[in-house]
PQR file of N, CA, C, O and H, with PARSE charges and radii, in Angstrom:
ATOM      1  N   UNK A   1     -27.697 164.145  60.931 -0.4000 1.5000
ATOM      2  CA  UNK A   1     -28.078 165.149  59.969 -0.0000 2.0000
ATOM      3  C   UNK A   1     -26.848 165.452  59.116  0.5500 1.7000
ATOM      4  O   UNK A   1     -25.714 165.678  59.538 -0.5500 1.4000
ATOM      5  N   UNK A   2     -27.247 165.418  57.876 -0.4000 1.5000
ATOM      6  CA  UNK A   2     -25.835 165.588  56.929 -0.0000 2.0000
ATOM      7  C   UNK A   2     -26.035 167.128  56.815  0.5500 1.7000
ATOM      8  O   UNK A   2     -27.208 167.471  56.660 -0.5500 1.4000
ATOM      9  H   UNK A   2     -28.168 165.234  57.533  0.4000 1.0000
ATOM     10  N   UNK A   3     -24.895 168.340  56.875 -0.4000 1.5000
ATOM     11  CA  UNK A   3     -24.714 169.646  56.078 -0.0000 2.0000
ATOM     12  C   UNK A   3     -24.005 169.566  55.333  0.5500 1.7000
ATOM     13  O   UNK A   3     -23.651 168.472  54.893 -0.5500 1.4000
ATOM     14  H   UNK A   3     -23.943 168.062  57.002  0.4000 1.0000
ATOM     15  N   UNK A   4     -23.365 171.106  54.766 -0.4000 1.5000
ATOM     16  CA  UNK A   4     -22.455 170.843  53.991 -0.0000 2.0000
ATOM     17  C   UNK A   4     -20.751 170.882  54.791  0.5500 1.7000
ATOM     18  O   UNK A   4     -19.643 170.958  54.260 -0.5500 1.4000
ATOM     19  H   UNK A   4     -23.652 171.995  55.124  0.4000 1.0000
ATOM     20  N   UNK A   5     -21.090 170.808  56.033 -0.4000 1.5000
ATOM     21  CA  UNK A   5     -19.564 170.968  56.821 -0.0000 2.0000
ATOM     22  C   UNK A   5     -19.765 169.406  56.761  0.5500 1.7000
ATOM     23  O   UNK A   5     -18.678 168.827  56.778 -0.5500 1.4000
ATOM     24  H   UNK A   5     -21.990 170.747  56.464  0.4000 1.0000
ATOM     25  N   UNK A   6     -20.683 168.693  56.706 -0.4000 1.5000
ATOM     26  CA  UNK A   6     -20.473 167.361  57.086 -0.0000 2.0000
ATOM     27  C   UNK A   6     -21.525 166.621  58.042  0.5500 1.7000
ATOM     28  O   UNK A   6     -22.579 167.209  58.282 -0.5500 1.4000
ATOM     29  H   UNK A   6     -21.565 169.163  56.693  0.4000 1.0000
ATOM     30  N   UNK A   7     -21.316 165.515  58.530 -0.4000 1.5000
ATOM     31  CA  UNK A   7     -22.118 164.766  59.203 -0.0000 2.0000
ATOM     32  C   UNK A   7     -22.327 165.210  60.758  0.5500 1.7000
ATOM     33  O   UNK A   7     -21.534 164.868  61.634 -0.5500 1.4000
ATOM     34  H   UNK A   7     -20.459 165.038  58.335  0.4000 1.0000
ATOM     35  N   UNK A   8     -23.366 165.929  60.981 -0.4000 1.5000
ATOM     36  CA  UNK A   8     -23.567 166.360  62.626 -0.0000 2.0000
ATOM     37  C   UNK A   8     -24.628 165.689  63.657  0.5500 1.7000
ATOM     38  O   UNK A   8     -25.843 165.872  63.732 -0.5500 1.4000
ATOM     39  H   UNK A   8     -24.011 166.207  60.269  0.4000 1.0000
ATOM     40  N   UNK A   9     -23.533 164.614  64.646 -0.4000 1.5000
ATOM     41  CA  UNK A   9     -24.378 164.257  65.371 -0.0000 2.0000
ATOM     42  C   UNK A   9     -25.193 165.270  66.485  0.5500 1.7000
ATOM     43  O   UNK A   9     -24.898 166.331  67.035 -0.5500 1.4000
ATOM     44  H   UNK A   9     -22.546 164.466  64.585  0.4000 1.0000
ATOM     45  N   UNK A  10     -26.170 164.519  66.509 -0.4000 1.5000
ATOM     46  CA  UNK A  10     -27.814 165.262  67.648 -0.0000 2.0000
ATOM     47  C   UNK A  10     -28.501 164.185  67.649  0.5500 1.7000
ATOM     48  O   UNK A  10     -28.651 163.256  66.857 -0.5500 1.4000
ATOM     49  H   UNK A  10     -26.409 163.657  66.062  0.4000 1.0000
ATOM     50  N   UNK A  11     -29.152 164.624  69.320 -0.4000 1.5000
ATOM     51  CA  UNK A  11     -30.397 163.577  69.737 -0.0000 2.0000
ATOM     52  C   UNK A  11     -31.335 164.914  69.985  0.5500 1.7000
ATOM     53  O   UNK A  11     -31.112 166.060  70.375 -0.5500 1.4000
ATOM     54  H   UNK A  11     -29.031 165.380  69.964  0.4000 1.0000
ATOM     55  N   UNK A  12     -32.560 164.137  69.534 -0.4000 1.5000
ATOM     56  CA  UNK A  12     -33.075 165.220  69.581 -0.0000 2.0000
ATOM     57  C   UNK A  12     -34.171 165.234  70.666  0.5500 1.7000
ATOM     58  O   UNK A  12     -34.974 164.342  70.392 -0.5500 1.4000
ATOM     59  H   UNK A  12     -32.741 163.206  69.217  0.4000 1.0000
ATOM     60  N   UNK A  13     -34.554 165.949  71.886 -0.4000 1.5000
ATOM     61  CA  UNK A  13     -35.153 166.109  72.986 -0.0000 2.0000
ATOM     62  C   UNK A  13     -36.699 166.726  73.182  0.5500 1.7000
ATOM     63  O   UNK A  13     -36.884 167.691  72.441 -0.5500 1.4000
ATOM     64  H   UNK A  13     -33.902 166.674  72.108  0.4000 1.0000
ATOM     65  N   UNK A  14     -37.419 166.506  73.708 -0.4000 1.5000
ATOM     66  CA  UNK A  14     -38.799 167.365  74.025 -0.0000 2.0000
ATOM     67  C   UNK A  14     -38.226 168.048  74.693  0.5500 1.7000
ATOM     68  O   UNK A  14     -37.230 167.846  75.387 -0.5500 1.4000
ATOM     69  H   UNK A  14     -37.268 165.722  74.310  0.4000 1.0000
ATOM     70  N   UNK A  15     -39.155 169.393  74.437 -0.4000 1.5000
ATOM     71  CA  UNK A  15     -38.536 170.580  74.940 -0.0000 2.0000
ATOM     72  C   UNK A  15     -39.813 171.235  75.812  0.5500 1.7000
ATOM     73  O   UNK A  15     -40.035 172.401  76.137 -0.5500 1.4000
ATOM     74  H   UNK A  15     -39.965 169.556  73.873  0.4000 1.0000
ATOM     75  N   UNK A  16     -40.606 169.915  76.070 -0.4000 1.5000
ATOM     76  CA  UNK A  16     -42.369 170.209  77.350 -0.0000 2.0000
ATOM     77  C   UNK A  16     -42.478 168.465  77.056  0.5500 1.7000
ATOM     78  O   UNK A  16     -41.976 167.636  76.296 -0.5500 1.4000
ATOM     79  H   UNK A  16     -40.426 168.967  75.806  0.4000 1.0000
ATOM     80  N   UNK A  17     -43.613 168.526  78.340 -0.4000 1.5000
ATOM     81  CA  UNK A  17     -43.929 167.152  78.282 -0.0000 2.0000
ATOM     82  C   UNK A  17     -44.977 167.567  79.141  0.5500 1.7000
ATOM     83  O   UNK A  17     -45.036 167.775  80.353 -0.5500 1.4000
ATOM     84  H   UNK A  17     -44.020 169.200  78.957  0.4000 1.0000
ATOM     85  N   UNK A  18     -46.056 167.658  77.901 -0.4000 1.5000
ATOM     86  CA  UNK A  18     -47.475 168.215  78.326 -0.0000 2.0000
ATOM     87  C   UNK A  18     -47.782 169.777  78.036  0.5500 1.7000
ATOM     88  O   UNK A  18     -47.837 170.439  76.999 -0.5500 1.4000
ATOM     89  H   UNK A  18     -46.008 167.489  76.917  0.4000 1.0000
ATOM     90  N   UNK A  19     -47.933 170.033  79.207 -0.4000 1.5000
ATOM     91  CA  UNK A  19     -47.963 171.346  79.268 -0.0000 2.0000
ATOM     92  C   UNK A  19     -47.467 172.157  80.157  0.5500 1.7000
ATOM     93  O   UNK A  19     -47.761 173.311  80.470 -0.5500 1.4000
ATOM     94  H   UNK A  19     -47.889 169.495  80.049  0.4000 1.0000
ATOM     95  N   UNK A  20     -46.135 170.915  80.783 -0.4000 1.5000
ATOM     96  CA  UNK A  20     -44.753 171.399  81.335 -0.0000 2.0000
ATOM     97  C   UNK A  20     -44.095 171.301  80.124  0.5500 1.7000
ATOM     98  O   UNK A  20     -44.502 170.690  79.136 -0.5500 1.4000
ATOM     99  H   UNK A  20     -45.896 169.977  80.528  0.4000 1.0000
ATOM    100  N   UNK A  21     -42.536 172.242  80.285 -0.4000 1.5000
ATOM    101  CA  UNK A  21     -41.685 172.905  80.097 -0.0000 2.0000
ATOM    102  C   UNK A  21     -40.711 171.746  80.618  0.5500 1.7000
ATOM    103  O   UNK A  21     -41.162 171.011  81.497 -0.5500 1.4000
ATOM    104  H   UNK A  21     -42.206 172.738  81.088  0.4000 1.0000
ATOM    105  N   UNK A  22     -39.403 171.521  80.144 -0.4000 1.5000
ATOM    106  CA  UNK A  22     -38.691 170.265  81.005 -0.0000 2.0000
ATOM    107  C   UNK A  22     -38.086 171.607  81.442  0.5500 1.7000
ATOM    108  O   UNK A  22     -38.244 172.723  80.947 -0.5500 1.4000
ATOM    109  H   UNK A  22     -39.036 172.117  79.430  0.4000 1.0000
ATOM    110  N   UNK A  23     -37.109 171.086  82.842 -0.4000 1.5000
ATOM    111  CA  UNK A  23     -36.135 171.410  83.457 -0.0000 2.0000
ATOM    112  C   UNK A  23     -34.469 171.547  82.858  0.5500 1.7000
ATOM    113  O   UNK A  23     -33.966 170.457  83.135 -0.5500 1.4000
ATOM    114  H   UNK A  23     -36.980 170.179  83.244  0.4000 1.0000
ATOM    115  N   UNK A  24     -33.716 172.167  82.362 -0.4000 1.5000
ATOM    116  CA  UNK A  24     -32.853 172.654  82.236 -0.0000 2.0000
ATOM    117  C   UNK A  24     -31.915 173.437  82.886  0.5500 1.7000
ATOM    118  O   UNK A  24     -32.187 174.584  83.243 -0.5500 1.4000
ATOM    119  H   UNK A  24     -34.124 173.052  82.137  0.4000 1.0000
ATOM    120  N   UNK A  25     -30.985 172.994  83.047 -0.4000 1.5000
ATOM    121  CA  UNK A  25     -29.847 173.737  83.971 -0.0000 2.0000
ATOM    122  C   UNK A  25     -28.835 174.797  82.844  0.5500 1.7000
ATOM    123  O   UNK A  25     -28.563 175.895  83.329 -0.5500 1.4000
ATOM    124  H   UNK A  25     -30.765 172.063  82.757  0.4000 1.0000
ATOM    125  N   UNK A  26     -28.333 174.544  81.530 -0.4000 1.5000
ATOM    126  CA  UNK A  26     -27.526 175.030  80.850 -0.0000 2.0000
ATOM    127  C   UNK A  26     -27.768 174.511  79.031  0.5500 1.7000
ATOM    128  O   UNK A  26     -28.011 173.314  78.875 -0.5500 1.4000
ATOM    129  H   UNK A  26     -28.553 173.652  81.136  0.4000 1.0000
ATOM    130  N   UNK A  27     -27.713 175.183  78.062 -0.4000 1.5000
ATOM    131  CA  UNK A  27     -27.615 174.993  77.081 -0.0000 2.0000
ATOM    132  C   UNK A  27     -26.316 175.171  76.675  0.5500 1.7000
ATOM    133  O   UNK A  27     -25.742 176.085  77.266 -0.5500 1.4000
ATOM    134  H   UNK A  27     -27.516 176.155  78.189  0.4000 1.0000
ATOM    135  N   UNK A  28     -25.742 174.644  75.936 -0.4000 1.5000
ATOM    136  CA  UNK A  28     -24.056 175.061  75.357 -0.0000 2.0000
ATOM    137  C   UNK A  28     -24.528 174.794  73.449  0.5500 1.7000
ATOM    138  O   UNK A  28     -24.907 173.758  72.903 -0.5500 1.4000
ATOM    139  H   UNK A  28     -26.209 173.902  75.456  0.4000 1.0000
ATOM    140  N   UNK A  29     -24.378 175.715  73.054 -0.4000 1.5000
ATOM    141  CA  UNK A  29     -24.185 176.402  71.544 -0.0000 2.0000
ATOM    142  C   UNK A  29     -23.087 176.526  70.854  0.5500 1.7000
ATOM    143  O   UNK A  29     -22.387 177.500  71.135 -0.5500 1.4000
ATOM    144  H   UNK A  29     -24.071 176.557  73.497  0.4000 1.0000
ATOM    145  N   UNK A  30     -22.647 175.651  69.831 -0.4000 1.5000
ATOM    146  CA  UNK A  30     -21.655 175.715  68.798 -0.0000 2.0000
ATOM    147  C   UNK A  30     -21.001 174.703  69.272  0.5500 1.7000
ATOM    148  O   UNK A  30     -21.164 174.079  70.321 -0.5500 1.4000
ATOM    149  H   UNK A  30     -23.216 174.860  69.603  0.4000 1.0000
ATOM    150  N   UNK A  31     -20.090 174.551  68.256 -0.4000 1.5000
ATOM    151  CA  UNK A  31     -19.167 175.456  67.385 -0.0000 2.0000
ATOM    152  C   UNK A  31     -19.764 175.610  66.262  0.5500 1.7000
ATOM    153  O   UNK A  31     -20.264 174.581  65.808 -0.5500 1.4000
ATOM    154  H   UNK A  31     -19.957 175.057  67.404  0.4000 1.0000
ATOM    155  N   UNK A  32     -19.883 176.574  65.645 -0.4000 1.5000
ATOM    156  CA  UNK A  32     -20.861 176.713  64.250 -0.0000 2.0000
ATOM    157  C   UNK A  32     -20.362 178.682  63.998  0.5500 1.7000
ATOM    158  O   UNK A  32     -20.058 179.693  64.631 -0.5500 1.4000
ATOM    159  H   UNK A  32     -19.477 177.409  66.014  0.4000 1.0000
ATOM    160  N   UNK A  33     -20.549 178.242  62.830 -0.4000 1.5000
ATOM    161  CA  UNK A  33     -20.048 179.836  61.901 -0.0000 2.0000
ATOM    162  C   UNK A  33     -20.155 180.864  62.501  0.5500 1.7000
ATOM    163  O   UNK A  33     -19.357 181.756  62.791 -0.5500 1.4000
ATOM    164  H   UNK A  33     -20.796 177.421  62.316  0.4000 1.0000
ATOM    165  N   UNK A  34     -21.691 180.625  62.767 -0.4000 1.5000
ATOM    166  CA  UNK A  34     -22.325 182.104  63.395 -0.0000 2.0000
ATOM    167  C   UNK A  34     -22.841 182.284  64.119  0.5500 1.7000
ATOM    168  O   UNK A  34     -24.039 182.540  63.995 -0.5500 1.4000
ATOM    169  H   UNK A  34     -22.339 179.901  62.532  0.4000 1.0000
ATOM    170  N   UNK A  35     -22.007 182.241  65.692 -0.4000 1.5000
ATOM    171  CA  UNK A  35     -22.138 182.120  66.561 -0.0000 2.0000
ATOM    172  C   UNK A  35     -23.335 183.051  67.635  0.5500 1.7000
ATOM    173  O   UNK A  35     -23.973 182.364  68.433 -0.5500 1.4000
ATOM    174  H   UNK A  35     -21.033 182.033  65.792  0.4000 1.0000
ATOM    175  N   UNK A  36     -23.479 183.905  67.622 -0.4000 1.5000
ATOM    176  CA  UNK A  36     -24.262 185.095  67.939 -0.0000 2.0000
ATOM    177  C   UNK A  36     -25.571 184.437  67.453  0.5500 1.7000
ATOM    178  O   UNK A  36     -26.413 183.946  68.205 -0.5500 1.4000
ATOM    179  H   UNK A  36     -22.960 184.463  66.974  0.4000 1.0000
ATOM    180  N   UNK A  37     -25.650 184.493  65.947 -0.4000 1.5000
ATOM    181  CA  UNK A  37     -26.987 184.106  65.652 -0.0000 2.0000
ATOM    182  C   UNK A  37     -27.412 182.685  66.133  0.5500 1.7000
ATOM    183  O   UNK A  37     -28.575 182.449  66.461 -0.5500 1.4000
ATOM    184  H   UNK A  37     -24.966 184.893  65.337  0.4000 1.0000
ATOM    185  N   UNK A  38     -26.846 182.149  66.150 -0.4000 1.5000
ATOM    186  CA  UNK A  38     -27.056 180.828  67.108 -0.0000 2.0000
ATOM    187  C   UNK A  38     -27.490 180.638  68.101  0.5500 1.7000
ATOM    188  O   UNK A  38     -28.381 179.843  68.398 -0.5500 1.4000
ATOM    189  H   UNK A  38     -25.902 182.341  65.884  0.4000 1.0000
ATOM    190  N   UNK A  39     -26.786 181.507  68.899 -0.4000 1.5000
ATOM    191  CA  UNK A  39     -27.120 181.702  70.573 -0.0000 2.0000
ATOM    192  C   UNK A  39     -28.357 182.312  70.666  0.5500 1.7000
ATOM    193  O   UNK A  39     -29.285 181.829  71.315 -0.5500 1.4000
ATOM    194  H   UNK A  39     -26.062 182.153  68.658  0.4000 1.0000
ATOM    195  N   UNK A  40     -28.422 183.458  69.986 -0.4000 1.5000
ATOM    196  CA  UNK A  40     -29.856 184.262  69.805 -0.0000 2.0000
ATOM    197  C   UNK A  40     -31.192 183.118  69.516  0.5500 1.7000
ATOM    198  O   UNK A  40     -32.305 183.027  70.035 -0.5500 1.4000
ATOM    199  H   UNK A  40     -27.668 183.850  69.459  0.4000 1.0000
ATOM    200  N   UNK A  41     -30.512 182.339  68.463 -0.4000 1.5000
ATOM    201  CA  UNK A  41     -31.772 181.056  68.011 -0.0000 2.0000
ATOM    202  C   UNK A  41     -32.198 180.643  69.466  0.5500 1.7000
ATOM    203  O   UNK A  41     -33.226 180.903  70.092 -0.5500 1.4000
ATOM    204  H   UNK A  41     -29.608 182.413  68.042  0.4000 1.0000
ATOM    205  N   UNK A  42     -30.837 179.755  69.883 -0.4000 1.5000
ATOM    206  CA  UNK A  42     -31.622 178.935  71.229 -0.0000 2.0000
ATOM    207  C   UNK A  42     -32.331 179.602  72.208  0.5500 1.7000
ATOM    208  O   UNK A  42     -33.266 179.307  72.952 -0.5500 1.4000
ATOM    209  H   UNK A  42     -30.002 179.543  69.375  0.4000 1.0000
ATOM    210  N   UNK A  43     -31.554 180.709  71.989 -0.4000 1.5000
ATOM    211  CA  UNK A  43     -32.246 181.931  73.957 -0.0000 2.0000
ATOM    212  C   UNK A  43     -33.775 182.003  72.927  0.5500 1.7000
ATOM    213  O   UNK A  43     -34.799 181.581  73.465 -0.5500 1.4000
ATOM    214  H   UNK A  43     -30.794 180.949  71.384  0.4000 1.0000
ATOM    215  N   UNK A  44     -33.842 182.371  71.933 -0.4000 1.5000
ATOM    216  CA  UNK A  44     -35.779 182.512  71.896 -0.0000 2.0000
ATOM    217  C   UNK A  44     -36.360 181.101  71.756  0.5500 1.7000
ATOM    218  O   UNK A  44     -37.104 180.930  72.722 -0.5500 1.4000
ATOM    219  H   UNK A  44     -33.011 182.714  71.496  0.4000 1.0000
ATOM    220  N   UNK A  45     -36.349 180.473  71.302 -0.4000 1.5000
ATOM    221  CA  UNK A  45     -36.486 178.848  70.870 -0.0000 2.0000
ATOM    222  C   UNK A  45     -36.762 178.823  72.492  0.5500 1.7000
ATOM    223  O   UNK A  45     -37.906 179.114  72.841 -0.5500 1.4000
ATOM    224  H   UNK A  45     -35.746 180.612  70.517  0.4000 1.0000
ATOM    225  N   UNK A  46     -35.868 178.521  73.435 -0.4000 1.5000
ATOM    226  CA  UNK A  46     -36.462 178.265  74.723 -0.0000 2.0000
ATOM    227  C   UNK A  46     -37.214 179.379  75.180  0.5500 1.7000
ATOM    228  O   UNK A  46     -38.165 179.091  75.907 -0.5500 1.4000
ATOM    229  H   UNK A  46     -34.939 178.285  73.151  0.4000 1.0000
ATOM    230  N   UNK A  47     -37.023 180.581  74.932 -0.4000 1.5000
ATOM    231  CA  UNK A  47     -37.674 181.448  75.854 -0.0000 2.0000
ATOM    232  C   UNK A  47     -39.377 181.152  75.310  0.5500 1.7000
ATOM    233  O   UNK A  47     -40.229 181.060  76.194 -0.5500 1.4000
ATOM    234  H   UNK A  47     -36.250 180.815  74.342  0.4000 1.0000
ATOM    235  N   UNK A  48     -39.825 181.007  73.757 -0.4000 1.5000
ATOM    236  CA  UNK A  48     -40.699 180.454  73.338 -0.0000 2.0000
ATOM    237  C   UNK A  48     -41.621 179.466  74.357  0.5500 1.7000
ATOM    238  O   UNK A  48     -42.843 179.539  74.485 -0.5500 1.4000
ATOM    239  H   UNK A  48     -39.134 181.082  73.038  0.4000 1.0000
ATOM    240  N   UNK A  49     -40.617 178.424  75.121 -0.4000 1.5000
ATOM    241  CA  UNK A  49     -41.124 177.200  75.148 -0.0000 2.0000
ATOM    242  C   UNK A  49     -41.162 177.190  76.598  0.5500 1.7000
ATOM    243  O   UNK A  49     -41.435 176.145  77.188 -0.5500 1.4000
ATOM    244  H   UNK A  49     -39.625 178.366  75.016  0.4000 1.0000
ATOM    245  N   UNK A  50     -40.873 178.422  77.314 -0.4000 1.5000
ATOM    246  CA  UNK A  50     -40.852 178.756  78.886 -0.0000 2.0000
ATOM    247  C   UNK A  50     -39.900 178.332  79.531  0.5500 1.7000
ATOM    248  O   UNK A  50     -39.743 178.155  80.739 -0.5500 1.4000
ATOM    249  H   UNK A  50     -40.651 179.271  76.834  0.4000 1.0000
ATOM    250  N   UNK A  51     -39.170 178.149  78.540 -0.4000 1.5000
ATOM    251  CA  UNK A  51     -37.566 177.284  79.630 -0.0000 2.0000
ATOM    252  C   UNK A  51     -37.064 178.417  79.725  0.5500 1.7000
ATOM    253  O   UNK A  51     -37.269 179.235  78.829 -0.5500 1.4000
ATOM    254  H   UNK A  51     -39.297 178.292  77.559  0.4000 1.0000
ATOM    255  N   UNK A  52     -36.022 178.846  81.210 -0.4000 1.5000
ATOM    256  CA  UNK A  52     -35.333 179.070  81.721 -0.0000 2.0000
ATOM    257  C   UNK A  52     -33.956 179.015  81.993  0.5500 1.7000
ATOM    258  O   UNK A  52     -33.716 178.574  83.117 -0.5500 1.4000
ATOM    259  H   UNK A  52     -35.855 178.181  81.939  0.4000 1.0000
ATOM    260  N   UNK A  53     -33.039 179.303  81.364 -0.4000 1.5000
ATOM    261  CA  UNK A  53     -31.807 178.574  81.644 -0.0000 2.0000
ATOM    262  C   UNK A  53     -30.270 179.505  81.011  0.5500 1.7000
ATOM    263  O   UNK A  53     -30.157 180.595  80.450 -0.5500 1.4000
ATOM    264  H   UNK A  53     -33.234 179.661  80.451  0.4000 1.0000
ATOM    265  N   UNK A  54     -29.344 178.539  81.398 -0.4000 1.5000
ATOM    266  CA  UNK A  54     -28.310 179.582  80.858 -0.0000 2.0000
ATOM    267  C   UNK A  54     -28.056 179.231  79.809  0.5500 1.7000
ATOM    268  O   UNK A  54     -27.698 178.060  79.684 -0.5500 1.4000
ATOM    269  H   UNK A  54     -29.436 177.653  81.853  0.4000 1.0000
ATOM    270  N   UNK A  55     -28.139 180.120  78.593 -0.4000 1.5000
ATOM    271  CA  UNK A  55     -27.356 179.745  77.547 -0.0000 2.0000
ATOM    272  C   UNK A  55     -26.466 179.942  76.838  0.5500 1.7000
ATOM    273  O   UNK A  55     -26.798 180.737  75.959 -0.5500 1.4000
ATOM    274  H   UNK A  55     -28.430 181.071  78.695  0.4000 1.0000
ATOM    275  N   UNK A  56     -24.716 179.379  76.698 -0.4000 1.5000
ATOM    276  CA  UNK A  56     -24.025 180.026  76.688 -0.0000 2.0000
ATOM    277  C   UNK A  56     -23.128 179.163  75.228  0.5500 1.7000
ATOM    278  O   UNK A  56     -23.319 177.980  74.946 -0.5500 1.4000
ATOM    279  H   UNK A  56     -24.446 178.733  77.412  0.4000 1.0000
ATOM    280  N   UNK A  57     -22.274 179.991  74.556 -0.4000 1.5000
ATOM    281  CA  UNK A  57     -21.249 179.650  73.535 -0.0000 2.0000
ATOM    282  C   UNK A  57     -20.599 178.377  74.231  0.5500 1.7000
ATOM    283  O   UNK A  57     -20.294 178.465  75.420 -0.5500 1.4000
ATOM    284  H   UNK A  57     -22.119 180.952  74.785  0.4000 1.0000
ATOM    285  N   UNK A  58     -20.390 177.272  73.578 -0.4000 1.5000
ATOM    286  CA  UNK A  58     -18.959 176.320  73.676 -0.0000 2.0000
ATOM    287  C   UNK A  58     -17.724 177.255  73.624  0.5500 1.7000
ATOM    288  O   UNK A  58     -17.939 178.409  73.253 -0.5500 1.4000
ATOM    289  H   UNK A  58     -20.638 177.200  72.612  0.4000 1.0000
ATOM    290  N   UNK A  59     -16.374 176.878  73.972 -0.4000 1.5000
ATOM    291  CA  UNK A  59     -14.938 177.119  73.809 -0.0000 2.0000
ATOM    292  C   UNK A  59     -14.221 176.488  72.829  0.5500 1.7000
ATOM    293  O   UNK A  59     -12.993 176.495  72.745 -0.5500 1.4000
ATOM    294  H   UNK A  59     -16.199 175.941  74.273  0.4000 1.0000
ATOM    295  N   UNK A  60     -14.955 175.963  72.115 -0.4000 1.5000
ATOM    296  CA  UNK A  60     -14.433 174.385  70.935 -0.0000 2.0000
ATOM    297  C   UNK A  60     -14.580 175.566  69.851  0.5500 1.7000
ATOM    298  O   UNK A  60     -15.604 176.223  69.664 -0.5500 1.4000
ATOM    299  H   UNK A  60     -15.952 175.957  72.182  0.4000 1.0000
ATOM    300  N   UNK A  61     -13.188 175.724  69.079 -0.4000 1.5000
ATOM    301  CA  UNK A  61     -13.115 176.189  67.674 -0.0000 2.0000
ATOM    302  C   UNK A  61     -14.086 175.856  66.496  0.5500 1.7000
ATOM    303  O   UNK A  61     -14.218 174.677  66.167 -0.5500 1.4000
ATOM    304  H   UNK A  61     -12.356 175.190  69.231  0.4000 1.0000
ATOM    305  N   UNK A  62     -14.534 176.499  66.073 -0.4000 1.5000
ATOM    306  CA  UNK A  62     -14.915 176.175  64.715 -0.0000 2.0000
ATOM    307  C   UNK A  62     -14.112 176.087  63.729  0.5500 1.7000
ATOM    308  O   UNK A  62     -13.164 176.854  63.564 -0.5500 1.4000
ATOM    309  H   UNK A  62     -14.427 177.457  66.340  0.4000 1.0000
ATOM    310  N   UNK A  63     -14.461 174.984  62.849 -0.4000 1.5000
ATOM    311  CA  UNK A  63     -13.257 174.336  61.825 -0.0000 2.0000
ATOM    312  C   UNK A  63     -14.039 174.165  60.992  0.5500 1.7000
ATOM    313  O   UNK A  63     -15.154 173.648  61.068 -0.5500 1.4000
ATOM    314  H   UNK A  63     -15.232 174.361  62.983  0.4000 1.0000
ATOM    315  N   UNK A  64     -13.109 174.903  59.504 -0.4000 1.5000
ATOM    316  CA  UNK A  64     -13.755 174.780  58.226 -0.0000 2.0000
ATOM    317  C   UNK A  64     -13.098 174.425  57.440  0.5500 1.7000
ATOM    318  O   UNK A  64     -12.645 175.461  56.953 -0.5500 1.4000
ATOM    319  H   UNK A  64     -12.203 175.323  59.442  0.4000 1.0000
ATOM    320  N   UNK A  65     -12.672 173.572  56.904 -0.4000 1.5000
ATOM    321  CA  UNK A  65     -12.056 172.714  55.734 -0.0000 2.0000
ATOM    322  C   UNK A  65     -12.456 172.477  54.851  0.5500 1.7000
ATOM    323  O   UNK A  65     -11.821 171.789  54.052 -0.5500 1.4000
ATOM    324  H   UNK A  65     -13.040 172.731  57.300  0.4000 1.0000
TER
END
């Protein structure tokens, strides 16, 4: 996916398979601007989709050049 920070790799996953929910142990979020709103995205995005899990910020800086 191209933005305007640049080229961001992702694979992109089913998030049910059927009318299960996959299994998840941890989500990790960012590095990206806005971090909060991010995290907020994924925690409903899964909570949406009945997943369960922890979801927490990366430690990796965000870099803007």
């Amino acid at each position: 996916m191209l933005t305007r920070g640049g080229l961001v790799p992702y694979v992109e996953l089913p998030l049910a398979d059927g009318d299960s929910p996959v299994r998840l142990s941890k989500v990790m979020v960012g590095p990206t601007l806005h971090p909060d709103l991010a995290l907020n995205a994924a925690r409903e995005l899964l909570e949406s989709k009945s997943i369960r899990c922890k979801v927490e910020l990366t430690k990796t800086p965000y870099r803007w050049w």
